[in-house]
C-alpha positions in Angstrom: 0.0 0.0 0.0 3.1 2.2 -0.2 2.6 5.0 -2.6 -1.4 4.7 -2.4 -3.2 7.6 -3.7 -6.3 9.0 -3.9 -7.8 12.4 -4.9 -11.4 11.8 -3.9 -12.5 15.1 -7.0 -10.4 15.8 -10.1 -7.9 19.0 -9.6 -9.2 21.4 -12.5 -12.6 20.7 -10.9 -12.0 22.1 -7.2 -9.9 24.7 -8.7 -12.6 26.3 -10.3 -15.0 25.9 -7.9 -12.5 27.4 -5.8 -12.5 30.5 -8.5 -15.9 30.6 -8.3 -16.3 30.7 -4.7 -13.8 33.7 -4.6 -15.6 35.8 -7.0 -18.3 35.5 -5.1 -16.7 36.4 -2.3 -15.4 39.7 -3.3 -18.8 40.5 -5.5 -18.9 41.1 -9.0 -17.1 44.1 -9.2 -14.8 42.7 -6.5 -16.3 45.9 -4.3 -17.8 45.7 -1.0 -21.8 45.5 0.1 -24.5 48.2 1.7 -23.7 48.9 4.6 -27.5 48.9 5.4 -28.5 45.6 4.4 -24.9 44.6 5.9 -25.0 41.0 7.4 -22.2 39.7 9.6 -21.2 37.6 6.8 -21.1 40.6 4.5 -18.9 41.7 7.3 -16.6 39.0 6.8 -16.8 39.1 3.2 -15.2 42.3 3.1 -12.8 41.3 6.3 -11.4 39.0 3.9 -10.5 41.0 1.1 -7.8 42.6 3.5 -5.6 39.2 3.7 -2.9 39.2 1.4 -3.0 37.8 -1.8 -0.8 34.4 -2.3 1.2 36.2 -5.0 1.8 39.7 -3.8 2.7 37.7 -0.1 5.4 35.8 -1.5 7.1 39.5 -3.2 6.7 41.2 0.6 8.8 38.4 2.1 11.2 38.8 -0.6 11.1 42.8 -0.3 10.8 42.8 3.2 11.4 46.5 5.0 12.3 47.8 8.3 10.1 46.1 10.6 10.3 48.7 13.1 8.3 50.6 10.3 5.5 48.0 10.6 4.8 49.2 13.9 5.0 53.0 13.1 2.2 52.3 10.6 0.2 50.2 13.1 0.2 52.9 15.1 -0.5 55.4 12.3 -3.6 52.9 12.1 -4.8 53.3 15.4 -4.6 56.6 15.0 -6.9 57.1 12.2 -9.2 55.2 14.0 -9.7 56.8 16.9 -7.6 56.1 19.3 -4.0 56.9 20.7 -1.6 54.3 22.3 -2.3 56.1 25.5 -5.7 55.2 25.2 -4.7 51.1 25.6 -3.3 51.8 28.7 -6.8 51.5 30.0 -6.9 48.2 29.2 -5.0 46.7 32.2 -3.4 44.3 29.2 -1.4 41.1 29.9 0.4 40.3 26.9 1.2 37.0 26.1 3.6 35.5 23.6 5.9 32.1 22.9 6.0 29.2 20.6 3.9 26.7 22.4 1.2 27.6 24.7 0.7 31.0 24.4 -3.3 30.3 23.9 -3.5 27.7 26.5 -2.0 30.1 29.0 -4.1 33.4 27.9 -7.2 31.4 28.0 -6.5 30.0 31.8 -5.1 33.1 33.0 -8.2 34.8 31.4 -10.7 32.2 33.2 -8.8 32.8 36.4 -9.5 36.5 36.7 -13.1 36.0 35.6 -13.5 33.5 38.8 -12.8 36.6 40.4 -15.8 38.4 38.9 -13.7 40.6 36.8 -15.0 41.8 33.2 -12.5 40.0 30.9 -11.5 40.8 27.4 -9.7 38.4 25.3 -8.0 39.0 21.8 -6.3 35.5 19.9 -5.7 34.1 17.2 -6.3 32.3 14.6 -9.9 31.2 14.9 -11.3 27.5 14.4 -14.6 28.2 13.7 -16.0 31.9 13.1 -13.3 34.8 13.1 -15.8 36.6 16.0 -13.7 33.9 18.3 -10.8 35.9 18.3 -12.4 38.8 20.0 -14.4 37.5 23.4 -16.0 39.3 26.2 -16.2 37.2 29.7 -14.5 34.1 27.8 -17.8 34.0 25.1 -17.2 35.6 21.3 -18.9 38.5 20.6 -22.2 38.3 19.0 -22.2 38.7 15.2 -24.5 41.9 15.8 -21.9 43.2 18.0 -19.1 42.1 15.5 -20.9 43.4 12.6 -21.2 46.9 14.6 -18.3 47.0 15.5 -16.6 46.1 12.0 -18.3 48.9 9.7 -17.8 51.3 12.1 -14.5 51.0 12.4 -14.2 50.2 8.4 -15.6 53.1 7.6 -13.5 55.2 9.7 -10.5 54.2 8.1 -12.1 54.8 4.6 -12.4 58.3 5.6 -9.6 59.2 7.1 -7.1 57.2 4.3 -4.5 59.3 2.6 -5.1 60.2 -1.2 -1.4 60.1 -1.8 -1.4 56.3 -0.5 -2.2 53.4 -2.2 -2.6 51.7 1.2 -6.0 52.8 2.9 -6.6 49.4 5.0 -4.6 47.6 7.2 -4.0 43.6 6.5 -6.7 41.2 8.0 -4.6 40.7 11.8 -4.1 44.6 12.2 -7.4 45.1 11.5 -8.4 42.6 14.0 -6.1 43.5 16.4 -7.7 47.3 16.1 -11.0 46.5 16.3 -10.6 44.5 19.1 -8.7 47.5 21.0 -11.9 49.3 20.0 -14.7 46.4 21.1 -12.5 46.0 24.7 -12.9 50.2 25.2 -16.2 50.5 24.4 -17.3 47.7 26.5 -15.6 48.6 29.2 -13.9 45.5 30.3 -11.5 45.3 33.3 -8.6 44.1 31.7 -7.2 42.9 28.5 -5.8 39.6 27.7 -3.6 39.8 24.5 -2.0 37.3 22.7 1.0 38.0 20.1 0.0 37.5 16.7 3.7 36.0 15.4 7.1 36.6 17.2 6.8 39.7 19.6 8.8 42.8 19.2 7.3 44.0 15.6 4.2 41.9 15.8 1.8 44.5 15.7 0.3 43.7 18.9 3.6 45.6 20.5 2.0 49.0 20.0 0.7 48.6 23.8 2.9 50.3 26.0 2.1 50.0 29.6 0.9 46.4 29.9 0.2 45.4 33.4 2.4 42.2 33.3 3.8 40.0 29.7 4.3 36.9 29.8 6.5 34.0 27.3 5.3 30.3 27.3 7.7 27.8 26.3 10.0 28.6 22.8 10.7 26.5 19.8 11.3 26.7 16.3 8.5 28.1 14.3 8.0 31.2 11.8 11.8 30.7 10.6 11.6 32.9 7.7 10.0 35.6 10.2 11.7 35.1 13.2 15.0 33.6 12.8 15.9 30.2 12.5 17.4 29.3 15.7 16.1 29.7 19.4 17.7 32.0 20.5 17.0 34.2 17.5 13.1 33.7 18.1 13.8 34.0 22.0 14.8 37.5 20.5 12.1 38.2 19.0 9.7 36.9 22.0 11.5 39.0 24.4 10.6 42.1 22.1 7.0 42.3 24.4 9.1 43.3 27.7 8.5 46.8 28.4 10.7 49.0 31.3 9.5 48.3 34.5 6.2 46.0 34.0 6.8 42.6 35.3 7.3 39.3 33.2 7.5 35.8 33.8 8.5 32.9 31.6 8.8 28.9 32.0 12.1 27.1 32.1 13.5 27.3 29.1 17.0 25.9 27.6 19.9 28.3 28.1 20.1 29.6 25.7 17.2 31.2 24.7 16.7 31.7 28.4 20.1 33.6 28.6 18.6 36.0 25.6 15.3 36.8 27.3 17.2 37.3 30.5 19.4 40.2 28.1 16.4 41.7 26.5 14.8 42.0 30.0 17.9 43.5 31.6 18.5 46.0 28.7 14.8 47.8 29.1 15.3 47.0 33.2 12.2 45.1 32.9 11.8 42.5 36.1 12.0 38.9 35.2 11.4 35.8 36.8 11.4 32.1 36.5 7.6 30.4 36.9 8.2 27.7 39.6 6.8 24.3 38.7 2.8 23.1 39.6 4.0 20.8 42.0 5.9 23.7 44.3 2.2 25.2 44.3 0.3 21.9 45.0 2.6 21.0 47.9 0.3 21.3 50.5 -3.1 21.2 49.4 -4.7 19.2 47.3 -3.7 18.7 43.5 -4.8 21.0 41.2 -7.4 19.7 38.3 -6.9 22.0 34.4 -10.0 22.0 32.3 -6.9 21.1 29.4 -5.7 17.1 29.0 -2.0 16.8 28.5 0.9 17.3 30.7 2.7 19.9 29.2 -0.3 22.0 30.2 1.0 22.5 33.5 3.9 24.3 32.1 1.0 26.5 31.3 -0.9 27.0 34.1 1.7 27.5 36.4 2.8 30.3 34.5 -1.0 31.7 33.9 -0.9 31.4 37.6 1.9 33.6 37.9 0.5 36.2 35.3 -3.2 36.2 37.5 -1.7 36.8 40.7 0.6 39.2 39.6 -2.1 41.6 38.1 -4.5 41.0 40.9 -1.5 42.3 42.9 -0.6 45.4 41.0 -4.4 46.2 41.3 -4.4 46.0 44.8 -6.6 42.9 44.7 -7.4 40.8 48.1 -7.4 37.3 48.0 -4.4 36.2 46.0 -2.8 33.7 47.6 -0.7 33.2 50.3 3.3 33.0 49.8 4.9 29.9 51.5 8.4 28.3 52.2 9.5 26.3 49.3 12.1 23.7 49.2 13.4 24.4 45.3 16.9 24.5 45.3 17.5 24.2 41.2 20.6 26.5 40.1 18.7 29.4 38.2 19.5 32.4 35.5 16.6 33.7 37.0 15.0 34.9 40.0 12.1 32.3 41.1 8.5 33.6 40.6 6.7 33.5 43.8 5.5 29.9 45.3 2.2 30.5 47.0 -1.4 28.5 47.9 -3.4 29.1 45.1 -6.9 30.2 45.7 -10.3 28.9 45.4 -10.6 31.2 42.8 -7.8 29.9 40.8 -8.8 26.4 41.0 -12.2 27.2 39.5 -10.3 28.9 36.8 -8.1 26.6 36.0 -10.5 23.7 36.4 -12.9 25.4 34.1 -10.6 26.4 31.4 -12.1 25.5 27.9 -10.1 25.7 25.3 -11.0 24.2 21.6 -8.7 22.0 18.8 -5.9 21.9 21.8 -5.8 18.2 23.7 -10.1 18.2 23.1 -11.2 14.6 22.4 -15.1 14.1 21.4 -16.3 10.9 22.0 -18.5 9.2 19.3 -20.2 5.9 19.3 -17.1 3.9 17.9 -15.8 6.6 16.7 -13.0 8.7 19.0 -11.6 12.3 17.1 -8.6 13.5 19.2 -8.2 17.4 18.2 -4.9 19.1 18.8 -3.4 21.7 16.6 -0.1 21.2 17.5 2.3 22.3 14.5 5.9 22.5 15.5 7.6 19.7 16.2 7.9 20.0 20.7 4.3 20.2 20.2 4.0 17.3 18.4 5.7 15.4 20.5 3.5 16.9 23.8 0.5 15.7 21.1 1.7 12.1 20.8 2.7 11.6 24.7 -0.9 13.0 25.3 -2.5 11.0 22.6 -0.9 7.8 23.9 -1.9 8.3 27.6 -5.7 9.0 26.6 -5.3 5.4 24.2 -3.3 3.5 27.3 -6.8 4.8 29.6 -9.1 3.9 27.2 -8.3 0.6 26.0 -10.5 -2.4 26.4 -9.3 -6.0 26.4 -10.9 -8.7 24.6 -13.4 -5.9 22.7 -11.5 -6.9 19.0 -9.5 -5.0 16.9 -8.9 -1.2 17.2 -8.4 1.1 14.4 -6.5 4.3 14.1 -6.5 7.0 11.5 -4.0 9.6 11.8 -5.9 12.7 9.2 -3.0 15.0 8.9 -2.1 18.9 7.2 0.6 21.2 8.0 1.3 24.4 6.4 3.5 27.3 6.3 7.3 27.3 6.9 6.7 23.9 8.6 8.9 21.2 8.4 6.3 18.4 7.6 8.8 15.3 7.4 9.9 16.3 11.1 6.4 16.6 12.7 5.4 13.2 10.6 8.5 11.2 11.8 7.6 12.2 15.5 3.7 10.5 14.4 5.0 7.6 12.9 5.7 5.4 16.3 2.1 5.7 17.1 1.0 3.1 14.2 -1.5 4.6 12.7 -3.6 2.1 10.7 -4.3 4.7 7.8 -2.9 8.3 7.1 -5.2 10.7 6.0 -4.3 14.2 4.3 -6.4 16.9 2.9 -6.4 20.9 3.2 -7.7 22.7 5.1 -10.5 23.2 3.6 -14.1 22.6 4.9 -15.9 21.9 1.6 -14.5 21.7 -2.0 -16.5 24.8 -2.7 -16.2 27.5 0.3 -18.9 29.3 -0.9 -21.4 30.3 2.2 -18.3 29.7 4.7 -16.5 33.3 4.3 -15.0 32.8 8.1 -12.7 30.2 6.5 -11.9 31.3 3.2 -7.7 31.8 2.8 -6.7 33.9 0.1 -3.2 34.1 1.1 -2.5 30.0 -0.7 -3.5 29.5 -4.1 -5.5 25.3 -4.5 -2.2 24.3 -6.2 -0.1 25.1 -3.5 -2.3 23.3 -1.1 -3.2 19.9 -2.8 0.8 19.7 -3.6 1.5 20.3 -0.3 -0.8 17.3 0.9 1.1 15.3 -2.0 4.2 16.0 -0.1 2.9 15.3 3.2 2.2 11.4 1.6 5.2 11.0 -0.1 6.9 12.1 3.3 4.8 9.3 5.0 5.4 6.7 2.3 9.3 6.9 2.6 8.9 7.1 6.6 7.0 4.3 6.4 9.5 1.9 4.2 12.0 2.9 6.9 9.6 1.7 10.1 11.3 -2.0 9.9 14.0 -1.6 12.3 12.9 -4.1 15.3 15.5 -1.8 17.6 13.0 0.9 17.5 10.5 -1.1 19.3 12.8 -3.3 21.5 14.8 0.0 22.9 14.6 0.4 26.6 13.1 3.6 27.9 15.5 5.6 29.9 12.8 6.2 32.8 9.6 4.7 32.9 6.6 6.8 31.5 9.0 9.5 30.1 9.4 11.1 26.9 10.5 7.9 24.9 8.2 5.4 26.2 5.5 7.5 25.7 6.7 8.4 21.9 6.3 4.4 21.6 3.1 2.1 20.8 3.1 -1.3 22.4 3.0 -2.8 18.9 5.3 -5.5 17.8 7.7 -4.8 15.2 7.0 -5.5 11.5 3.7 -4.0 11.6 2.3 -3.6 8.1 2.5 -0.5 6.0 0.0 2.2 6.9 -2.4 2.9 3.8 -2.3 6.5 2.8 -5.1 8.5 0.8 -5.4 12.6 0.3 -8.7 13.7 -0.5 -9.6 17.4 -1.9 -11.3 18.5 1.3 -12.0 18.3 4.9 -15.8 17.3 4.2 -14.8 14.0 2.0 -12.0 13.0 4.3 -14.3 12.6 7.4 -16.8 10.8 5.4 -14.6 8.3 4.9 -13.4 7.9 8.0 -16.5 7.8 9.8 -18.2 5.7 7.2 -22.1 7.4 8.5 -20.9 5.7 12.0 -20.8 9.1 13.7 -24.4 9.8 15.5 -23.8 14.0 14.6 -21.7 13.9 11.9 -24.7 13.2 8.8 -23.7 14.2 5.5 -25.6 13.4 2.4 -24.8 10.8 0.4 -20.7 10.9 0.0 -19.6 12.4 -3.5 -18.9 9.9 -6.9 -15.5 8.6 -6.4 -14.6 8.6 -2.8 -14.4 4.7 -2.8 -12.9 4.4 -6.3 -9.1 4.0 -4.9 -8.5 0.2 -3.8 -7.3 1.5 0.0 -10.6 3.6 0.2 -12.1 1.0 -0.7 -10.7 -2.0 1.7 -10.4 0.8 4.5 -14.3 1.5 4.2 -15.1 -2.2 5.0 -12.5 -1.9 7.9 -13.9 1.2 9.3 -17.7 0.1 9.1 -16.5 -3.3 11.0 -13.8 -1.7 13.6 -15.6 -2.1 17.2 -13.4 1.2 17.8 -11.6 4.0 15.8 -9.7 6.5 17.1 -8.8 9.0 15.0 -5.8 12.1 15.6 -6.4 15.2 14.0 -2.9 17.2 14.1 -0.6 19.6 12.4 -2.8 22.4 12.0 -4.9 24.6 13.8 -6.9 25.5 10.8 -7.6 21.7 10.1 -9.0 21.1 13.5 -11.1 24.2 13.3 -12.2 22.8 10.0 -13.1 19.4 11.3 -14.8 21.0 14.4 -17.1 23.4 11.8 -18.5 19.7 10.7 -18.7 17.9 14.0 -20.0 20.7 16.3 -22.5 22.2 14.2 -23.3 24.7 17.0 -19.8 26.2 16.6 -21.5 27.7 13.5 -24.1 29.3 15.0 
């Protein structure tokens, strides 16, 4: 089955319903609609004609300019909207950045302070579902009245206000989103800001905000090379751009030396540092704390959202957070250790409430199990696999017959996508699914996911990459040392990497299919109780291993499928199975 393809709908087919779709996206004239009879998916319509073309993206990187500029004109932007940097101060802002983790640790630091009745605002990105995510009052996305509101007004303020002389009158989709959601947080008065970077930190245009209350940098890896740098400590760079003179930031253990660079950036500005103590020095004690988020690296997380709460509660002159108590750490630092204190009731509602979607999520099915986690760099991965192995080691059920697993895979990007499929390979997936991210072969009707910025041929060649990747990776899975390796401690990074399978396993079939849509028909072969499309497209079973695997799927007493590699893809796959994510 090595080499197996198939391509569920013929290429010059979905590219012009893709053509088709875009027209009708931008309108016949490719102008925007009445602003009376403006819809919120009018609004995001016209939203979308602000993301940069795939064409004119690829001459920016190659012409790239002073990035400090990037953040003159952001400002420039804010400006002619409304607003003054001065004005964000308001905003009591934590800003968040890092490689991995910076929307797991914004969303429990933002669930903390709203267990302390606290008005929360809450700016990420990207979305899964409906861009109005990105943009959330009290932990909820606005409404898309508010959205729509919100949108023209700020729209049309820019159109009036643009410079005749320029050929530039809007900023590109993220600014705009970024300054609407400065202009959704003032107007609805919330009691601090939770920001996330964008990409990188100092000239990601986030970094307009100027007095944060406290910043924070989750753990760092290689991602956004040809933006940030292609080593750690280049990135670490980068990250440490968010420090500001005087506010407080805290970080997680890091390596040295990107740890050594953030501690240089910090002392440069004299901006106070410190090292986030691990959740066990805060659980010593009391009781264990319980995250809302599966997986163990999110308690790197939490600890330092942890940190980042109490630290803004304190600067507000907050009661209630926590008292300080002896701790027994004695690891040689770069850094001076964050407090270690008794977290309060209110945190542990926080932290046990944390929701966070497409990150460690698993929805339970009939037979069928999807795991959801965008992890896309290659630390993340591995966090993904250790995580998905631990949730297949508690669920597994002796004597109950074969179980099947389908790995449905897309990475895009700068990725490397051999590296973050070698790290998937030990799990032995029974078939390996690819397809773009893209919900429907036609995304007309679905403007919250329409991507200008990748033309269909760069996508469907990228998901003939990812097989041939996994066709060579899997000629080279025959090694019995692999399997018969000893772990170097029980439960640890290696043994968890690992499936208890025995060597030799067969080949995993492979198949791509043109979209999101016909890939989960396939694997859920109707078993899937919410999941109810018509009747599958012509073609889906033509390929032999579509084919065989349909019979397979229909008969396995189990299926456990991982859905990895992209945050986009699992939003995609979540837009079909949680219909109510649409709404």
């Amino acid at each position: 089955m090595k080499g197996d393809r198939s391509l569920a709908t013929s290429w010059p087919m979905v590219k012009k319903l893709w053509q088709k779709a875009t027209m009708e996206q931008l309108g016949p004239s490719g102008g925007t609609f009445s602003v009376k009879s403006a819809s919120f998916q009018d609004a995001v319509r016209t939203l979308n004609t602000l993301q940069t073309n795939a064409s004119f993206l690829e001459q920016v990187k190659r012409q790239r300019g002073d990035p400090q500029t990037q953040l003159e004109a952001m400002e420039l932007y804010l400006a002619r909207s409304g607003l003054q940097v001065e004005d964000l101060d308001q905003l009591n802002i934590i800003h968040i950045t890092g490689t991995k983790g910076k929307g797991s640790t914004c969303a429990f630091t933002e669930h903390i302070l709203r267990s302390y009745g606290l008005k929360t605002g809450f700016f990420s990105s990207p979305h899964l579902v409906q861009v109005r995510e990105r943009i959330r009052i009290n932990g909820q996305p606005i409404s898309p009245e508010l959205f729509t509101k919100h949108f023209w007004h700020l729209y049309h303020r820019l159109e009036q206000t643009k410079d005749c002389n320029s050929c530039v009158s809007m900023p590109s989709y993220f600014r705009f989103l970024t300054l609407m959601a400065f202009h959704v947080f003032l107007q609805e008065k919330v009691d601090l800001a939770v920001v996330e970077v964008g990409i990188g930190g100092a000239y990601d245009c986030t970094n307009i905000i100027r007095k944060p209350v406290v910043c924070g940098v989750s753990s760092l890896g290689i991602d956004h090379t040809s933006l940030l740098g292609d080593t750690v400590e280049k990135i670490a760079w980068q990250k440490g751009g968010i420090f500001k003179h005087g506010v407080p930031a805290f970080t997680v253990p890091q390596p040295d030396g990107p740890l050594a660079v953030l501690r240089e950036r910090a002392k440069q500005i004299s901006c106070p540092l410190y090292l986030c103590p691990p959740l066990e020095a805060l659980e010593e004690g009391g009781p264990p704390l319980t995250l809302g988020l599966e997986g163990e690296h999110q308690r790197s997380n939490a600890a330092l959202a942890l940190q980042l709460a109490r630290c803004w509660l304190q600067q507000k002159d907050h009661q209630g957070i926590g008292e300080l108590k002896a701790s027994r750490l004695s690891v040689q630092r770069q850094l001076p250790l964050a407090p270690v204190f008794q977290p309060t009731s209110h945190m542990r509602h926080g932290l046990q409430k944390t929701e966070w979607l497409g990150r460690t999520q698993v929805l339970r099915r009939g037979p069928l199990t999807w795991y959801l986690d965008g992890a896309h760099t290659s630390s993340s991965i591995q966090a993904c696999v250790r995580w998905f192995r631990q949730v297949l080691r508690r669920s597994e059920k002796p004597g109950s017959g074969p179980e099947v697993r389908v790995l449905l895979f897309n990475s895009t990007g700068d990725r490397d996508p051999a590296a973050l499929l070698k790290l998937l390979q030990p799990c032995q997936f029974d078939y390996a699914v690819f397809c773009p991210n893209l919900t429907e072969v036609s995304p007309t009707g679905n403007a919250d996911q329409q991507n200008f910025t990748v033309t269909l041929d760069q996508v469907l060649l990228r998901c003939l990459e990812h097989q041939q990747h996994w066709s060579r990776l899997d000629e080279e899975q025959t090694s019995p040392d692999l399997w018969n390796a000893p772990s170097p401690e029980p439960g640890g990074p290696v043994s968890l990497l690992l499936a208890p399978r025995p060597p030799h396993t067969p080949s995993t079939g492979s198949l791509i299919f043109s979209c999101i849509s016909h890939a989960l028909q396939w694997i859920s072969q109707g078993r899937d109780p919410v999941f109810q499309p018509p009747s599958p497209p012509q073609g889906l079973l033509t390929h032999p291993v579509a084919r065989s695997g349909a019979s397979v799927l229909r008969e396995a007493p189990a299926v456990h499928v991982l859905v990895t590699g992209s945050l986009h893809l699992v939003g995609g796959v979540l837009k079909l199975l949680e219909p109510s994510l649409s709404q």
